[in-house]
C-alpha positions as CSV (number, residue, x, y, z in Angstrom):
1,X,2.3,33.2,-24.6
2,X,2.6,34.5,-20.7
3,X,0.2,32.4,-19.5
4,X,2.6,29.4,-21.4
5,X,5.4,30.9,-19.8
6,X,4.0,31.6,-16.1
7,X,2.6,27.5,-16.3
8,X,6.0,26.5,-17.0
9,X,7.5,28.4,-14.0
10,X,4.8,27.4,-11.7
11,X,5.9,23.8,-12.9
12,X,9.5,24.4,-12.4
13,X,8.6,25.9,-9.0
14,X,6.6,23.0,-8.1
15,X,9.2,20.5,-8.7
16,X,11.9,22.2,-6.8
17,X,8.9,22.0,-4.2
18,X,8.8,18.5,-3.9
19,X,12.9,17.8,-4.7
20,X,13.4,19.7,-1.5
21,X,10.6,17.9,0.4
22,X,11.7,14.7,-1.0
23,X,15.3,15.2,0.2
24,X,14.7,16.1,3.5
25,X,12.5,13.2,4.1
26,X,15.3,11.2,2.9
27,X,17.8,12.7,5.3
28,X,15.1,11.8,8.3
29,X,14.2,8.3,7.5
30,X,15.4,5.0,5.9
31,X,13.2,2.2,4.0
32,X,12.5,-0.2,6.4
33,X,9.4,-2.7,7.1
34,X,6.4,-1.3,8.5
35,X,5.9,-2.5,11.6
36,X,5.2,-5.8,12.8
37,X,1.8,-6.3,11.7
38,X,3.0,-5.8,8.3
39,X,6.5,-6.6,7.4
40,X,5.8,-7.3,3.5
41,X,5.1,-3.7,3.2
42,X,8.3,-1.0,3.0
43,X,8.2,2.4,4.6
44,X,10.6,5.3,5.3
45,X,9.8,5.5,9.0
46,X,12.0,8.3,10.9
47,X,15.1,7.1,12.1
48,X,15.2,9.4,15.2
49,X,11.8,8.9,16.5
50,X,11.9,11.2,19.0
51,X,14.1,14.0,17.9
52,X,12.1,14.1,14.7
53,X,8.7,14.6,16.6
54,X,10.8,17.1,19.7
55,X,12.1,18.7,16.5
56,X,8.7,19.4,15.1
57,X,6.8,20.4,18.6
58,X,9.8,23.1,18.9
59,X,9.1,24.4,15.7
60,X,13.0,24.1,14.7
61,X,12.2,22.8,11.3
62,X,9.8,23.9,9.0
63,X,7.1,21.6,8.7
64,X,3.7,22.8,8.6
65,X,2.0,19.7,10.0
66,X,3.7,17.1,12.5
67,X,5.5,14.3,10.9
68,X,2.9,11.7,11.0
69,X,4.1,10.8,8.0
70,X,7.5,9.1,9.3
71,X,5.5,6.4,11.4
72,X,3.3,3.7,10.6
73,X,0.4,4.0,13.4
74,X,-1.2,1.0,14.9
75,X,-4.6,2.1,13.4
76,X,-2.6,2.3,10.1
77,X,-0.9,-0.3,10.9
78,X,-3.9,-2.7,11.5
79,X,-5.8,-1.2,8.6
80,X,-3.5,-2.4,6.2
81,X,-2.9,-5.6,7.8
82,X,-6.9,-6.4,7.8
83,X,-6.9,-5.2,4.0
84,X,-4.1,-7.3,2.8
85,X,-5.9,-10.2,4.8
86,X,-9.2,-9.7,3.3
87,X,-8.8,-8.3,-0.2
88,X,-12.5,-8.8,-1.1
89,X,-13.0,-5.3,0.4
90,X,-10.7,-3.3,-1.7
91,X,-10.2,-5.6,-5.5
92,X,-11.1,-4.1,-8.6
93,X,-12.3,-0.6,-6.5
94,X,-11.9,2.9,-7.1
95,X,-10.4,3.6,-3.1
96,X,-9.7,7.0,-1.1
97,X,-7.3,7.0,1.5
98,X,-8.5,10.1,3.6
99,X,-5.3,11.6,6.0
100,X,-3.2,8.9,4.2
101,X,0.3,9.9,6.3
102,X,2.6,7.4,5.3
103,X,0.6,6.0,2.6
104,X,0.6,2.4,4.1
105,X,-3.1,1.8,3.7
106,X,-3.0,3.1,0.3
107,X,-0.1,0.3,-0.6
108,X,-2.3,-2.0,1.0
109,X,-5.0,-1.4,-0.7
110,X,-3.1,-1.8,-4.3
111,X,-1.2,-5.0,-2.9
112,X,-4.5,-6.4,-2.6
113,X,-6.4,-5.6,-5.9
114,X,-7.8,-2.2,-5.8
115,X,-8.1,-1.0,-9.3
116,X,-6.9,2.3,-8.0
117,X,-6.3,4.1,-4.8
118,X,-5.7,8.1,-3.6
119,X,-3.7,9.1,-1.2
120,X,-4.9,12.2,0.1
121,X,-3.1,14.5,3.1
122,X,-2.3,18.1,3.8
123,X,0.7,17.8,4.4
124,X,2.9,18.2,1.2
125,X,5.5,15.9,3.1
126,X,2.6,13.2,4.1
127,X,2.0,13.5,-0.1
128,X,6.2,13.2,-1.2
129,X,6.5,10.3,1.6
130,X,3.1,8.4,0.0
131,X,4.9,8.5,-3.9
132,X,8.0,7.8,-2.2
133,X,6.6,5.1,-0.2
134,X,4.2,3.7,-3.3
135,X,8.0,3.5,-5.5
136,X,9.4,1.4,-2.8
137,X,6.3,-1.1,-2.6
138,X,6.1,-0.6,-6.9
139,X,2.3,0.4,-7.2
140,X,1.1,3.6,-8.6
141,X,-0.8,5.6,-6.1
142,X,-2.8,8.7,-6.8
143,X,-1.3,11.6,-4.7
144,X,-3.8,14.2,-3.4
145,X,-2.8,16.9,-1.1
146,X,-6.2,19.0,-1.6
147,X,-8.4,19.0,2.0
148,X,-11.1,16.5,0.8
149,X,-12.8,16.9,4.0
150,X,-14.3,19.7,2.5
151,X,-15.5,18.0,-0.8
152,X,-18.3,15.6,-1.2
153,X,-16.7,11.8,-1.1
154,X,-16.4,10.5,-4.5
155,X,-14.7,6.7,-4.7
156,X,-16.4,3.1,-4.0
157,X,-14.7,3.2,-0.9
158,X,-13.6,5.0,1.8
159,X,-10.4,4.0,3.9
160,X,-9.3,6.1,7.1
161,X,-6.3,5.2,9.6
162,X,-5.5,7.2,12.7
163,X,-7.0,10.2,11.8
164,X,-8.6,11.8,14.6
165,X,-6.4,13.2,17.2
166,X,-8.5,16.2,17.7
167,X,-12.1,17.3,18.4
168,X,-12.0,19.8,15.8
169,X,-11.1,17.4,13.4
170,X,-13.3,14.8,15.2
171,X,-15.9,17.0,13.6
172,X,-14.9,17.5,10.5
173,X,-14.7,13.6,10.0
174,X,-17.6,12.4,11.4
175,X,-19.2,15.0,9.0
176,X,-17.2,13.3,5.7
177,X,-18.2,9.8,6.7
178,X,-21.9,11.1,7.0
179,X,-21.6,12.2,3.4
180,X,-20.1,9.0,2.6
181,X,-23.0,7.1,4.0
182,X,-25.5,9.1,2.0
183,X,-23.5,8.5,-1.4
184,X,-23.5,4.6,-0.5
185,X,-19.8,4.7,0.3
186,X,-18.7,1.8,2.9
187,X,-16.3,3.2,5.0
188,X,-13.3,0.9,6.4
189,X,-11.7,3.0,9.8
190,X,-8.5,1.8,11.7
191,X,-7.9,3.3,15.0
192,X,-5.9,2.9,18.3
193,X,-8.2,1.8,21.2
194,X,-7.0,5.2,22.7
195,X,-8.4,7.1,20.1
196,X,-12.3,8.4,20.1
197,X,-14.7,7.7,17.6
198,X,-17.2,9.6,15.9
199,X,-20.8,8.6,17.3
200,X,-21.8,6.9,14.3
201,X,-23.3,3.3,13.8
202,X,-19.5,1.8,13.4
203,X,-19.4,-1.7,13.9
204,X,-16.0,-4.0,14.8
205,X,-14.7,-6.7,12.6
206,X,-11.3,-7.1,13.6
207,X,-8.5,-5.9,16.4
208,X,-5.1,-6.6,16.5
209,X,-2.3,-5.7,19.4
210,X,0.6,-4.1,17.6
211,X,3.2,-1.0,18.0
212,X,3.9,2.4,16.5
213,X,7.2,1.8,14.2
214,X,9.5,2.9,14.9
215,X,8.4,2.8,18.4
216,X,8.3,5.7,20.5
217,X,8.2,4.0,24.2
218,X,10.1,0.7,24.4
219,X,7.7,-2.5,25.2
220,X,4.2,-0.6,24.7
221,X,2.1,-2.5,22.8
222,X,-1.4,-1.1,21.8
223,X,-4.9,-2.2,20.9
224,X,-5.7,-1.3,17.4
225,X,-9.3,-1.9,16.0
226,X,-10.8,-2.0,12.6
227,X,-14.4,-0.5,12.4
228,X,-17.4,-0.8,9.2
229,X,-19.4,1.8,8.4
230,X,-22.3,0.7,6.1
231,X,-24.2,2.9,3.8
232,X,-27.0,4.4,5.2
C-alpha cells in the first residue's frame, strides 16, 4: 500500500514537473515555421532570441542546459529537410533522435514514414518542447530524456543534428556512433560547416545554405551538411 501511495506522488510530482516546464516554454516562444528550409514543419522557436540565450548564460533563469531547444539549427534544420526529401531512409523504421532539441528531426522523421521515432535529450525542457512540438505537427513521438550516450544504441537507425558543440561531448559521440556501427546501425548526421566532426569514415550526401530560426545575427546564412555513416 506505500509503495501505491509513494508511485502516485511521484506521479503527481512528475506532472507538476512538466506543467511548469511546459508553461514557461510557452511564455518564451510562439508556434511558428521552422525555418526556411522547412516551412511545412511547426516549432515554438524563442521569440526573444537573444534575451533568451543572454538570460540562460547569466544564469537568471533556471535552466539546467542552454535553450537549444527554442531554435531550429541549420544542422537540424537541413537534417529534416534532407529526411522529408528522401523518405526511403527513415519509412517503416524504428528511428532515434540522439540530442533531439526541438524535436524537428524527430517530426521529420514521422512526416516521412518512420514507423516510430524517439526523441531523446537531457534537458527536461528539450523533452516538454519535443511533445509540445510533436502536438503541433500531430505525430506521436517517443520522449526520452535518459543520457543514451551511455547505453548501447538500439533502433534501425540513428539520426543526430547539431550535437557537438564540445570536445568532451565530441567524445562521447563519436564513441555512440562506433557502437552504432558495430550493431549495423546507419547513422544519418546534420551539422553546421562550423562544427567539427568526429574522425570517422562519414561520407556527404547533401548540403544546404540555410539560417538558425529565429535568427540570431541578421543576413548570416550558413553551410549546413548532411553526412552517412555506414555500418561497419
Amino acid at each position: 500500500m506505500e509503495n501505491s501511495v509513494q508511485t502516485r506522488r511521484s506521479r503527481s510530482v512528475q506532472a507538476a514537473n512538466a506543467l511548469t516546464l511546459r508553461e514557461r516554454i510557452l511564455a518564451d516562444t510562439a508556434f511558428v515555421p521552422a525555418g526556411t528550409l522547412v516551412p511545412e514543419i511547426g516549432l515554438y522557436l524563442a521569440t526573444t532570441p537573444r534575451e533568451i540565450l543572454r538570460e540562460a548564460a547569466a544564469d537568471r533563469v533556471n535552466r539546467s542546459e542552454p535553450p537549444y531547444w527554442a531554435f531550429a539549427w541549420p544542422g537540424g534544420q537541413a537534417l529534416a529537410r534532407y529526411i522529408l526529401d528522401n523518405p526511403g531512409h527513415v519509412c517503416g523504421k524504428q528511428v532515434l533522435d540522439i540530442g533531439a532539441g526541438s524535436g524537428i528531426t524527430s517530426v521529420a522523421a514521422m512526416l516521412a514514414g518512420a514507423q516510430s521515432v524517439v526523441a531523446n535529450d537531457i534537458d527536461p525542457l528539450a523533452c516538454v518542447a519535443a511533445a509540445l512540438n510533436a502536438d503541433g505537427n500531430d505525430v506521436a513521438l517517443g520522449i526520452s530524456g535518459t543520457d543514451l550516450l551511455e547505453t548501447a544504441p538500439d533502433c534501425e537507425l540513428l539520426i543526430i543534428g547539431d550535437l557537438i558543440y564540445e570536445p568532451g561531448l565530441e567524445i562521447r559521440v563519436a564513441a555512440f556512433l562506433i557502437a552504432a556501427q558495430a550493431s549495423g546501425i546507419p547513422v544519418l548526421f546534420g551539422d553546421r560547416a562550423t562544427s567539427r566532426l568526429p574522425s570517422l569514415p562519414f561520407r556527404q550526401i547533401a548540403q544546404y545554405d540555410t539560417i538558425v530560426a529565429p535568427p540570431l545575427e541578421d543576413g548570416y546564412v550558413e553551410i549546413a551538411r548532411i553526412w552517412r555513416l555506414d555500418p561497419a
